[in-house]
C-alpha positions in Angstrom: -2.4 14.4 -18.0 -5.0 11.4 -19.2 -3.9 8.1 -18.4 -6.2 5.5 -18.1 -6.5 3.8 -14.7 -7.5 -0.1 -14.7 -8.2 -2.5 -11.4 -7.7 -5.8 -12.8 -8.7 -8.7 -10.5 -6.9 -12.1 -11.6 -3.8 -14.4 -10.1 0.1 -13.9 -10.2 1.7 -16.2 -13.5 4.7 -15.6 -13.0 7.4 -15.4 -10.3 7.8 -11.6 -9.2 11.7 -11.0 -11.1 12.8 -8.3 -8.6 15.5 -5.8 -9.7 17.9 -2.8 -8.2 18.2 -0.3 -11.1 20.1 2.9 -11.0 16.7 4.9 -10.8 15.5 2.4 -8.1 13.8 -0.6 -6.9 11.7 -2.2 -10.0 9.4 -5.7 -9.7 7.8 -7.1 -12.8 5.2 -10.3 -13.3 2.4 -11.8 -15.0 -1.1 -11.4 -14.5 -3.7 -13.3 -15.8 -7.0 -12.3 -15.6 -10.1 -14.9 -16.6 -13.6 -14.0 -17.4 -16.0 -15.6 -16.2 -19.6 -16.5 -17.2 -23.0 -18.6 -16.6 -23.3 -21.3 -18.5 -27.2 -21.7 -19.2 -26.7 -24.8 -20.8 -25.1 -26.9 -18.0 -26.1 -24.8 -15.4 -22.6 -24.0 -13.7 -19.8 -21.1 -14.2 -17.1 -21.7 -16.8 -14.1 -19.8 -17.6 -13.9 -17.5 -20.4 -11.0 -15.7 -22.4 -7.7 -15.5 -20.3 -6.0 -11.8 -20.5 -2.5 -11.4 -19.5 -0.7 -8.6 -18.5 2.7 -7.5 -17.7 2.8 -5.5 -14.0 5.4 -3.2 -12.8 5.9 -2.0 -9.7 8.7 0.6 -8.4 10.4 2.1 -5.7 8.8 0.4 -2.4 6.0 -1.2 -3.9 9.0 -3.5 -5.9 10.4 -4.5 -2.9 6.8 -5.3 -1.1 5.9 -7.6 -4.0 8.7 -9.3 -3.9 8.3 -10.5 -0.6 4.8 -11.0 -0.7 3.9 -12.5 -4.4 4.2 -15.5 -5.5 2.4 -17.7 -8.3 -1.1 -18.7 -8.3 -2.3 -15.8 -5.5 -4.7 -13.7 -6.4 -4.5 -10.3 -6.3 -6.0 -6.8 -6.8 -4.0 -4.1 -9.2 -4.4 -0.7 -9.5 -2.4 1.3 -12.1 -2.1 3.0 -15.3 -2.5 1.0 -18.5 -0.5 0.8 -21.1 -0.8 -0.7 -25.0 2.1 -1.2 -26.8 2.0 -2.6 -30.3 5.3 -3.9 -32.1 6.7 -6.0 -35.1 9.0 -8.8 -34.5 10.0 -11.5 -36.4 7.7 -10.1 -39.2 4.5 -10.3 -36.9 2.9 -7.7 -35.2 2.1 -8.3 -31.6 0.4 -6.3 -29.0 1.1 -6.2 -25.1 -0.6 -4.4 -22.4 1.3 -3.8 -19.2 0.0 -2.0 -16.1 2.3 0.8 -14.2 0.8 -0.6 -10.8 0.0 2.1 -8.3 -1.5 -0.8 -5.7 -1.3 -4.1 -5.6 -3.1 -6.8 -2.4 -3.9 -10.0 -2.3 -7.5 -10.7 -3.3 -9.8 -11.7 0.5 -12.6 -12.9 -1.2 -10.6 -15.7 -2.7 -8.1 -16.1 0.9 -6.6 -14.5 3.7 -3.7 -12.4 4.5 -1.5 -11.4 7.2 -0.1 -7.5 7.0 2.9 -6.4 7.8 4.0 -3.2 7.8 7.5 -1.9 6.1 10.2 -0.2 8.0 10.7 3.1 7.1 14.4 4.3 6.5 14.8 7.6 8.7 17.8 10.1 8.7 20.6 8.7 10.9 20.7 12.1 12.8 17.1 11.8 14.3 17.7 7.9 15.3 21.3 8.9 16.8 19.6 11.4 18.8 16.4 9.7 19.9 18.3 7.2 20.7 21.1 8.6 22.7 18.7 10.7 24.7 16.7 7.4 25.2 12.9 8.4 23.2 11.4 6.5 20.7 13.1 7.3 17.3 10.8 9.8 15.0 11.7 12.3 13.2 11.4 16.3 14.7 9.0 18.6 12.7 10.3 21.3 11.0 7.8 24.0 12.6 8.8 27.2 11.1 7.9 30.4 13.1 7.1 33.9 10.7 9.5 36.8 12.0 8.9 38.7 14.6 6.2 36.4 16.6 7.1 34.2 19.4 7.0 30.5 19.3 4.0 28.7 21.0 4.9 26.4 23.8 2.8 23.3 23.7 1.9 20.8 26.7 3.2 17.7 25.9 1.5 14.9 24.8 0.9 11.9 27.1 1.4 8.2 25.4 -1.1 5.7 26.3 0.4 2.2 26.8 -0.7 -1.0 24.2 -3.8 -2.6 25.3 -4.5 0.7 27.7 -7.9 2.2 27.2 -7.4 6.1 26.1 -9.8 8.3 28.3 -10.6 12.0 27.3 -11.0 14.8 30.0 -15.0 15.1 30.0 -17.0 18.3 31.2 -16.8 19.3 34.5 -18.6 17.5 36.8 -21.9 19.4 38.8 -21.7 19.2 42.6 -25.3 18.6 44.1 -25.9 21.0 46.8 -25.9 19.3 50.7 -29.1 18.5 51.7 -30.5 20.8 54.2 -31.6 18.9 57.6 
């Protein structure tokens, strides 16, 4: 399949409009994306042509722009592009939007603080971790061809936060007693 993929680098223009849809999550907003150039005349930068696009984001990328976006940040987004040309009201106007793949706030214009999303896991694994008291993840289905016998496995140890993790080295040499 050829699509063509775009990184556009410019600020939000609009307030995220964040929707729930029967085929999922689904974010839209404006981008506007500034050129710009050296002025040799006065010596200084100055802004060139303004594009603006229309992202959308789906699924869990909706919901993380939501709560992350808002106007004037700037931002990074990665996605397919998409022209679409149309006549309305007797004149024909172009749009480009962008199917965003990625989307992050922009560090070389401000910080940012990550947090990471909770992850939605089957209520039988939680019930189970939790009722046997272990941290709640999700068993691997380990599938074993017929007629070999599973491999037992020594279990792993867990190294607390903040604890240094310390690999088994090669044996160590014994120097032979001096002789008196």
């Amino acid at each position: 399949m050829n699509e063509t993929m775009v990184c556009a680098v410019g600020n939000v223009a609009t307030q995220p409009v964040y929707r729930e849809l029967s085929a999922g999550a689904s974010a839209r907003f404006r981008l506007a994306v500034t050129s710009r150039y050296w002025d040799r005349e006065k010596s200084t930068w100055a802004d060139g042509h303004t594009n603006f696009f229309t992202v959308w984001a789906n699924r869990q990328l909706a919901m993380n722009v939501a709560a992350s976006l808002n106007v004037g940040e700037a931002v990074i987004v990665q996605g397919r592009l998409k022209v679409r040309a149309e006549a309305r009201e007797g004149q024909n106007r172009t749009s480009a939007d962008i199917d965003a793949v990625a989307i992050g706030h922009d560090l070389t214009r401000g910080t940012s603080a990550f947090r990471r999303t909770a992850r939605a896991e089957p209520a039988t694994a939680v019930a189970t971790a939790t009722a046997v008291g272990a941290p709640a993840q999700p068993e691997p289905d380990w599938h074993t061809p017929a007629g070999q016998a599973p491999v037992e496995q020594a279990p792993v140890e867990q190294t607390p936060v903040g604890q240094p993790v310390t690999e088994p080295g090669p044996p160590r040499r014994r120097r032979p007693a001096a002789v008196t």
